[in-house]
MMTF fields as JSON, N, C-alpha, C and O atoms, coordinates in Angstrom:
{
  "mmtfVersion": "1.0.0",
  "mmtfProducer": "UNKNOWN",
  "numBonds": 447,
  "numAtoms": 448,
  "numGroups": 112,
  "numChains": 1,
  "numModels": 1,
  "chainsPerModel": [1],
  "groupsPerChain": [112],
  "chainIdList": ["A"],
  "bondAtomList": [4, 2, 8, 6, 12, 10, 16, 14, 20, 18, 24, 22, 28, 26, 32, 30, 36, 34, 40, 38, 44, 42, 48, 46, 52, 50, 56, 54, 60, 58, 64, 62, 68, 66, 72, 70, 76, 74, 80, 78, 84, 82, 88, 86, 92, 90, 96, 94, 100, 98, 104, 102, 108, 106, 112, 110, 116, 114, 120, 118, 124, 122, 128, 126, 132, 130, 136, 134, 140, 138, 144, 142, 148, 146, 152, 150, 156, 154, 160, 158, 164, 162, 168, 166, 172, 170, 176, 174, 180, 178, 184, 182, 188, 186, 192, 190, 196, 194, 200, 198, 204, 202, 208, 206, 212, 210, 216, 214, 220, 218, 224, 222, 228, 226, 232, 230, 236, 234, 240, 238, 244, 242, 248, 246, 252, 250, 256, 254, 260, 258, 264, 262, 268, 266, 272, 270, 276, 274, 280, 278, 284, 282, 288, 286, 292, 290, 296, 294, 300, 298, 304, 302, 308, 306, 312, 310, 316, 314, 320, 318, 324, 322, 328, 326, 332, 330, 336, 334, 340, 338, 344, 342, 348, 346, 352, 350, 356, 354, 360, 358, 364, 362, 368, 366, 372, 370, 376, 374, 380, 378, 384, 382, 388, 386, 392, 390, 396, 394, 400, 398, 404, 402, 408, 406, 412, 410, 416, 414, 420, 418, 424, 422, 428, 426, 432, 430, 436, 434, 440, 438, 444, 442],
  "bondOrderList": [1, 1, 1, 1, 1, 1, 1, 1, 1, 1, 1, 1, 1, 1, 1, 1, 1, 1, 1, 1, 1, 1, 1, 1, 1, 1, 1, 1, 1, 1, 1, 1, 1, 1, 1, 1, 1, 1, 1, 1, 1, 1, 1, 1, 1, 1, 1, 1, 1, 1, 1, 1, 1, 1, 1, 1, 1, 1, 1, 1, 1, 1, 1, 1, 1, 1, 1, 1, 1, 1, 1, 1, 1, 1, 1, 1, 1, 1, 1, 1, 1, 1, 1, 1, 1, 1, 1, 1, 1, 1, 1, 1, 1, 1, 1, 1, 1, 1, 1, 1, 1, 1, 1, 1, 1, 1, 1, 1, 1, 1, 1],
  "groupList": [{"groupName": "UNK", "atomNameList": ["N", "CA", "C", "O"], "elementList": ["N", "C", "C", "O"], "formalChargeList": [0, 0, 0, 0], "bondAtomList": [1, 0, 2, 1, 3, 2], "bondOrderList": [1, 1, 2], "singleLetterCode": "X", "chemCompType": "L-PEPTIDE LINKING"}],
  "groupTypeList": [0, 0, 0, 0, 0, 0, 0, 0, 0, 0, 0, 0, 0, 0, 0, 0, 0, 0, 0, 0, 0, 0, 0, 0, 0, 0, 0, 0, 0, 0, 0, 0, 0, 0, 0, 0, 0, 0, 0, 0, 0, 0, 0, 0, 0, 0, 0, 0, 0, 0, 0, 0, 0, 0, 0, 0, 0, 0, 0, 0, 0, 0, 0, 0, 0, 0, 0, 0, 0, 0, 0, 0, 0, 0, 0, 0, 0, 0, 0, 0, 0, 0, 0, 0, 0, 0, 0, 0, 0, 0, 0, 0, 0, 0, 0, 0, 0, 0, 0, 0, 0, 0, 0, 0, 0, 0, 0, 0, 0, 0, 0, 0],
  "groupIdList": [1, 2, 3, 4, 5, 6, 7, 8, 9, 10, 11, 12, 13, 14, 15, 16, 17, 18, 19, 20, 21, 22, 23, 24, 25, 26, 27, 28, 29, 30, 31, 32, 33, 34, 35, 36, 37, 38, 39, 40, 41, 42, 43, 44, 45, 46, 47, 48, 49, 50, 51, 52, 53, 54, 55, 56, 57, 58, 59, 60, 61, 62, 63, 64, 65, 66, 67, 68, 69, 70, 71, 72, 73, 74, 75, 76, 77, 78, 79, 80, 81, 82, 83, 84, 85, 86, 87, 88, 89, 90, 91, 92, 93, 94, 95, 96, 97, 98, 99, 100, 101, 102, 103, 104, 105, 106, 107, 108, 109, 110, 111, 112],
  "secStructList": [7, 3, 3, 3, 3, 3, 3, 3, 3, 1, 1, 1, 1, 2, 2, 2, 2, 2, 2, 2, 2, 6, 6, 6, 7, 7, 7, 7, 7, 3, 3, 3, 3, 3, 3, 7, 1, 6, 6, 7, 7, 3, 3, 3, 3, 1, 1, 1, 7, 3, 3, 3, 3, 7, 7, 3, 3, 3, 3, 3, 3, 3, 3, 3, 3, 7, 2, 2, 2, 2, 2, 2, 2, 2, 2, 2, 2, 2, 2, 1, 1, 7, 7, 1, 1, 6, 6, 7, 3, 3, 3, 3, 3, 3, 3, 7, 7, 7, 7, 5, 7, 6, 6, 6, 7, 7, 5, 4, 4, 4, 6, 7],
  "xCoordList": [0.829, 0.0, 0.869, 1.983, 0.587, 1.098, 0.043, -1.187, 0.854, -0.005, 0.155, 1.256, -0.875, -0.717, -0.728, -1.759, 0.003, -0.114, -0.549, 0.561, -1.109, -0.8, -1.215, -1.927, -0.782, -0.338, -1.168, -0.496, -2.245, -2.87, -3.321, -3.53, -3.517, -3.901, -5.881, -6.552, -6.251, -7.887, -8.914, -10.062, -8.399, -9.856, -9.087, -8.152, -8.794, -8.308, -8.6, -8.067, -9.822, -10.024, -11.102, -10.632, -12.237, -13.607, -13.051, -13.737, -12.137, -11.835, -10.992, -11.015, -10.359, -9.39, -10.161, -9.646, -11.383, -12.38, -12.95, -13.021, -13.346, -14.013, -13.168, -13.683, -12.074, -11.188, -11.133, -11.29, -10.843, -10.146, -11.488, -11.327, -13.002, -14.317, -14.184, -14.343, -13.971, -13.896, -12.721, -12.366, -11.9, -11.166, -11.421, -10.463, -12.717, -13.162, -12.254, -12.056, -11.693, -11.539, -12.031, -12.521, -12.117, -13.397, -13.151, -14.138, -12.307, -11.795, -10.479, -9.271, -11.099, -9.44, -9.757, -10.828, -8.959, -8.837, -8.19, -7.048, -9.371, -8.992, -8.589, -9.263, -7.598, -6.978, -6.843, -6.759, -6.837, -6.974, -5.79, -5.784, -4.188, -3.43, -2.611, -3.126, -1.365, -0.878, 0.61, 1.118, 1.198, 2.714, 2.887, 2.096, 4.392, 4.802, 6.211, 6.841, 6.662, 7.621, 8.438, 9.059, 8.624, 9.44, 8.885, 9.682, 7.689, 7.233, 7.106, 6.298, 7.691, 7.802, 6.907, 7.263, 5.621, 4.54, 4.12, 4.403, 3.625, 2.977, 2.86, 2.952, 2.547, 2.47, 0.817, 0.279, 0.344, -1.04, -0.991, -0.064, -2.139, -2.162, -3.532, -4.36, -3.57, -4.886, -4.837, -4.229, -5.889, -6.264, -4.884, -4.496, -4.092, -3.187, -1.432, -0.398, -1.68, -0.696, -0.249, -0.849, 0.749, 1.659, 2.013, 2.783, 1.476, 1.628, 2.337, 1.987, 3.232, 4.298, 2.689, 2.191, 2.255, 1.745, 2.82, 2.845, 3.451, 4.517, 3.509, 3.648, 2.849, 2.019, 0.878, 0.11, 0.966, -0.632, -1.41, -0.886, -2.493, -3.301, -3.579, -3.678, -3.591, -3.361, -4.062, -4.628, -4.202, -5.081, -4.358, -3.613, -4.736, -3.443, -4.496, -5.249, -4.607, -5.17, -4.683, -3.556, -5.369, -4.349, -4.88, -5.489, -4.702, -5.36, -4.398, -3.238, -4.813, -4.098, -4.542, -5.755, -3.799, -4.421, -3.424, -2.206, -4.04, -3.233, -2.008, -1.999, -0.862, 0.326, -0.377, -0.101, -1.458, -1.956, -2.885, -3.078, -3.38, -3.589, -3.172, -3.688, -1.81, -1.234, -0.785, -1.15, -0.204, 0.191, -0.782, -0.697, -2.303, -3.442, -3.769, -4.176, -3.658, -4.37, -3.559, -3.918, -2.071, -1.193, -1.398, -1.653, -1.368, -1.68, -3.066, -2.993, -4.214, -5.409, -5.009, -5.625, -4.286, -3.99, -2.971, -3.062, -2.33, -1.383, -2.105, -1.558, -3.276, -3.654, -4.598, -4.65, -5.681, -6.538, -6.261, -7.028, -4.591, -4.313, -3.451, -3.076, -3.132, -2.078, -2.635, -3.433, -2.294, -2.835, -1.349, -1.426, 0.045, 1.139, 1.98, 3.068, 1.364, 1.721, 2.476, 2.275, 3.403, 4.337, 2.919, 1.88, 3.371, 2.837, 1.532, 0.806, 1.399, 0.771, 0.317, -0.742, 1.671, 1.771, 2.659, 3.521, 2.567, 3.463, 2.738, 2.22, 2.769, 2.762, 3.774, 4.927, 3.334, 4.376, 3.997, 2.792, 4.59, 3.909, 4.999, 6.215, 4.327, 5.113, 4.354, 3.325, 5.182, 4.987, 3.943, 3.911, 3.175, 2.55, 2.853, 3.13, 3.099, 3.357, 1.79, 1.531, 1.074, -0.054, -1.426, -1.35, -2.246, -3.618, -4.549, -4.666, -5.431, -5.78, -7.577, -7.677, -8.751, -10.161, -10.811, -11.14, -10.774, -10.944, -12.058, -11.905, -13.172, -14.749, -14.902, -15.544, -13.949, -14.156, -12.754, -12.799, -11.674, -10.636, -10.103, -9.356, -10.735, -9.977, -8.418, -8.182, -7.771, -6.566, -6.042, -6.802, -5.142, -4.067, -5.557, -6.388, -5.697, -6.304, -7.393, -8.118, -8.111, -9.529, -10.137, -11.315, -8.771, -9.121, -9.433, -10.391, -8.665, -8.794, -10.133, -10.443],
  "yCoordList": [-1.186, 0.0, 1.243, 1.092, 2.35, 3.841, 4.741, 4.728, 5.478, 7.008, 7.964, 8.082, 8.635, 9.608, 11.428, 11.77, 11.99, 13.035, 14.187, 14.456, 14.657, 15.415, 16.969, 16.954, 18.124, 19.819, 20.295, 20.517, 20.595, 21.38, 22.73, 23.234, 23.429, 24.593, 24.244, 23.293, 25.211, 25.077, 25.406, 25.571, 25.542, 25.665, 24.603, 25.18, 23.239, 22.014, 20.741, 19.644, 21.162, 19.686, 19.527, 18.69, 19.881, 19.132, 18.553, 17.647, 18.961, 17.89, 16.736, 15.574, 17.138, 15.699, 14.955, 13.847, 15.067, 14.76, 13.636, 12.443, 14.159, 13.694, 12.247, 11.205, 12.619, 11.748, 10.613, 9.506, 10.673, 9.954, 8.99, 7.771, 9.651, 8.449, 7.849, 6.634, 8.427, 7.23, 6.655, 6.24, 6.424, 5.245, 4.564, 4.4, 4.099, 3.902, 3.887, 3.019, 5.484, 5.644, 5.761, 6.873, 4.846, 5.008, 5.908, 5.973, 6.607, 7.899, 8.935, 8.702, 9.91, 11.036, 11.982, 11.934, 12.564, 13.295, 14.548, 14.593, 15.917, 17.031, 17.929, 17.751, 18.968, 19.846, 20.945, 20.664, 22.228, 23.715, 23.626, 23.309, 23.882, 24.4, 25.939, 26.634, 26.085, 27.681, 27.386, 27.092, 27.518, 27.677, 28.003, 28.402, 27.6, 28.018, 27.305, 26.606, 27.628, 27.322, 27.829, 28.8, 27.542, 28.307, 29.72, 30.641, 29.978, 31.366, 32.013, 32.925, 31.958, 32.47, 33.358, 34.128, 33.294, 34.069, 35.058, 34.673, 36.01, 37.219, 38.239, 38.122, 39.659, 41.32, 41.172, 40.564, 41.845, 42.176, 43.557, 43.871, 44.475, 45.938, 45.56, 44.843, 46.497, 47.052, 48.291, 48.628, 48.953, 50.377, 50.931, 51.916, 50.574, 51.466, 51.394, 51.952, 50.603, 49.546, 48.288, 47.216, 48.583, 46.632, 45.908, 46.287, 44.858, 43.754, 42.274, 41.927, 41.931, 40.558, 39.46, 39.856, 38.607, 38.043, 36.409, 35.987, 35.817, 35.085, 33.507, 32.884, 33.316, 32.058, 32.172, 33.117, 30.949, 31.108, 29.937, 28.859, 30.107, 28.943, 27.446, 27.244, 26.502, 25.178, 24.169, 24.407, 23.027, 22.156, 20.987, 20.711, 19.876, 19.054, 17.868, 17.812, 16.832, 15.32, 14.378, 14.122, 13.45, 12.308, 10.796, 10.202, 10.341, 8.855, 7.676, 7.663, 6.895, 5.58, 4.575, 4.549, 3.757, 3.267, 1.835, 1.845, 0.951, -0.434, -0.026, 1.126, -0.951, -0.955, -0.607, 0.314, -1.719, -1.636, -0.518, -0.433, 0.259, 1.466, 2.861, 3.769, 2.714, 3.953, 4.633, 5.793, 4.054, 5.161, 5.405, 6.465, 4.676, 5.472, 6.361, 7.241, 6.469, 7.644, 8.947, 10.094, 8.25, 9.783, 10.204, 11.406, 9.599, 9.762, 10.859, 12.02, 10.219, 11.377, 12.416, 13.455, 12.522, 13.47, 14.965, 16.086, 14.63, 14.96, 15.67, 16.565, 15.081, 15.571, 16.289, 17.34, 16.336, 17.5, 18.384, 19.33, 18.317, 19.572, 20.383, 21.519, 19.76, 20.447, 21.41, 21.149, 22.69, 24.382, 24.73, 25.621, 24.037, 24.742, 25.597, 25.918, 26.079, 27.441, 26.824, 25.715, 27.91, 27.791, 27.729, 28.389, 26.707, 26.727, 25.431, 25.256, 24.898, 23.719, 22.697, 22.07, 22.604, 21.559, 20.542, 20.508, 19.504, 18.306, 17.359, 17.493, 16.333, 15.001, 14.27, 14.405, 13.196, 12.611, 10.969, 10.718, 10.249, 8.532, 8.213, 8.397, 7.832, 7.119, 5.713, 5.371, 5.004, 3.306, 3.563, 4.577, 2.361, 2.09, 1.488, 0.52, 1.432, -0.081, -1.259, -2.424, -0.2, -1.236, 0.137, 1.34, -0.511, 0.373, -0.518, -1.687, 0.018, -0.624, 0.201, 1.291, -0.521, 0.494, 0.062, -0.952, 1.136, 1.516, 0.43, -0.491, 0.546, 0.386, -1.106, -1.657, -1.627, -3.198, -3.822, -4.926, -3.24, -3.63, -4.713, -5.689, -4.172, -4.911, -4.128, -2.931, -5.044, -4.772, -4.488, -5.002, -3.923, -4.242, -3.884, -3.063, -4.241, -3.263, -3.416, -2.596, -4.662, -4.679, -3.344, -3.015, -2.626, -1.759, -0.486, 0.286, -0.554, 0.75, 0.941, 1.732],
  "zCoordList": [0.0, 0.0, 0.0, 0.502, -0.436, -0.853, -0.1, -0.162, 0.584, 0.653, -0.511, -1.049, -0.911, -2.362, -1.466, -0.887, -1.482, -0.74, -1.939, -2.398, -2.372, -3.522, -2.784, -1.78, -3.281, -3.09, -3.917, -4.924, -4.117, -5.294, -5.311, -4.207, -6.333, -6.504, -6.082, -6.482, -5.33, -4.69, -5.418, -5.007, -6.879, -7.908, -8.247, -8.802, -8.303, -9.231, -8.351, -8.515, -7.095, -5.983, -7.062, -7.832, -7.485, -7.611, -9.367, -9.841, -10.036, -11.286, -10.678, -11.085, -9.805, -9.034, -8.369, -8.215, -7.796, -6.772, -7.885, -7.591, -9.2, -9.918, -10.89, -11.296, -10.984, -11.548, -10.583, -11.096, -8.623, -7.951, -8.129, -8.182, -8.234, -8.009, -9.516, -9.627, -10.403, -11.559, -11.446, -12.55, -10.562, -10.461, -9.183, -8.428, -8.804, -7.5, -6.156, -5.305, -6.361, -5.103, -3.968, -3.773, -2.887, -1.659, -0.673, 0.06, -0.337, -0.148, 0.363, 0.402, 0.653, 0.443, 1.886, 2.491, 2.154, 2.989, 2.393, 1.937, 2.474, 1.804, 2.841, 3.856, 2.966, 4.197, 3.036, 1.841, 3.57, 3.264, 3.751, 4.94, 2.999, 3.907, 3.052, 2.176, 3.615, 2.556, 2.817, 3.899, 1.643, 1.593, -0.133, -0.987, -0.153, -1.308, -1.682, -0.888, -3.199, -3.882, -4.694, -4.263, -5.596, -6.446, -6.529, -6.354, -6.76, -6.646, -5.742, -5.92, -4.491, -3.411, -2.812, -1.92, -3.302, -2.91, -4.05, -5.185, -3.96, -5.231, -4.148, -2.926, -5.204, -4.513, -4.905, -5.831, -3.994, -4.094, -3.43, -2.685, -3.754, -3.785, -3.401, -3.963, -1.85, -1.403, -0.56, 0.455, -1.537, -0.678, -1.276, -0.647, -2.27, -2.858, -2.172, -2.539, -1.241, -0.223, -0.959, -1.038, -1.401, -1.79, -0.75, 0.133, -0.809, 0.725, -0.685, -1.813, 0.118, -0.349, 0.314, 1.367, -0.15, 0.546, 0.201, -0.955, 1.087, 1.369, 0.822, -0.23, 1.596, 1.747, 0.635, 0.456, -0.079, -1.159, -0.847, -0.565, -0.888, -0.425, -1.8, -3.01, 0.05, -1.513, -1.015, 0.052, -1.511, -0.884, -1.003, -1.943, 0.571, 0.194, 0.224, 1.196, -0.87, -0.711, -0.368, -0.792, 0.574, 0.999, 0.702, 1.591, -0.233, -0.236, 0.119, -0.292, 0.733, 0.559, -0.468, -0.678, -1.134, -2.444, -2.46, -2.286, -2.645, -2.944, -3.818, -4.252, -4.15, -4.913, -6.351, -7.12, -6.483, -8.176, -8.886, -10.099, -7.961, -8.177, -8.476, -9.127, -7.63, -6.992, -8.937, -9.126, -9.942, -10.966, -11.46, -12.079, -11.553, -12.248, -11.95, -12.708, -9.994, -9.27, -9.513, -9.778, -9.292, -9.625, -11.002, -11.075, -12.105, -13.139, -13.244, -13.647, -12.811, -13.387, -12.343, -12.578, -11.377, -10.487, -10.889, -10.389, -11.614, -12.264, -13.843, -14.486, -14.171, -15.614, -15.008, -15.646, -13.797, -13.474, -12.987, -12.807, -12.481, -11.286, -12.218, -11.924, -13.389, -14.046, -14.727, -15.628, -14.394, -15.618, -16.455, -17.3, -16.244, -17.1, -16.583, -17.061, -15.343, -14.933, -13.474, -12.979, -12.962, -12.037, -10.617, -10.631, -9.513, -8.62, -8.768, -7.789, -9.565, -9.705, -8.743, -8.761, -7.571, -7.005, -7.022, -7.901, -5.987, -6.314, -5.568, -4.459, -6.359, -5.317, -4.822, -5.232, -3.635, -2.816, -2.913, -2.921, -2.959, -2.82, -1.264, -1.206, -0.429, 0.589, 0.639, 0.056, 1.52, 1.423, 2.866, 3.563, 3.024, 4.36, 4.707, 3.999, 6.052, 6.685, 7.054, 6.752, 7.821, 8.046, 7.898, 7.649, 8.104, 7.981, 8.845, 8.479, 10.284, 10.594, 10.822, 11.383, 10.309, 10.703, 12.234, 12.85, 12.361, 14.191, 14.353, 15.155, 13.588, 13.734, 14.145, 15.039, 13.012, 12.584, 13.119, 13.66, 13.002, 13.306, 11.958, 12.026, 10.867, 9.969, 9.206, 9.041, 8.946, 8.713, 7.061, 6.241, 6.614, 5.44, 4.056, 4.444, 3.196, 1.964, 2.085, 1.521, 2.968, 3.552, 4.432, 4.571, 5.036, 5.768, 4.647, 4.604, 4.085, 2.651, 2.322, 1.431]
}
């Protein structure tokens, strides 16, 4: 099993949302968070005041997904979040060790 961490720009969750259920993904965990990268933030002007704003807001998804899944998911993940433009995002794949559901106490991709 893989965790899929993916960084996205926050107008690009409901086409990724839509991609992860046509690959019956049973689900994700979406977080509002803010940082940055190569673009180190943008100038915004208010009230005639330039403010650096450092942090841009992003949204981070987290699925866990069996071994035989994991390049389809990054795959449509990667084609809905992508606009061309600097600040896109990135994804992450880490390994799992175990996965266990509280409810049932079932274990390993049964728990997925």
């Amino acid at each position: 099993m893989k965790k899929i961490e993916a960084i996205i720009q926050p107008f690009k969750l409901e086409p990724v949302k839509e991609a992860l259920h046509g690959l019956s993904v049973q689900g994700m965990t979406v977080t509002e968070v803010k940082g940055f990268g190569r673009q180190k933030g943008i100038r915004e002007v208010y009230r005639g005041m330039e403010y650096q704003v450092d942090f841009l807001p992003k949204v981070k998804i987290e699925v866990v997904a069996p071994d035989d899944k994991v390049k389809a998911i990054v795959e449509a993940i990667t084609a809905k979040a992508r606009t061309g433009r600097i600040g896109d995002g990135k994804i992450f794949v880490y390994p799992v060790a175990e996965v266990i559901r509280i409810r049932t106490g079932e274990t390993g991709d049964a728990a997925v």
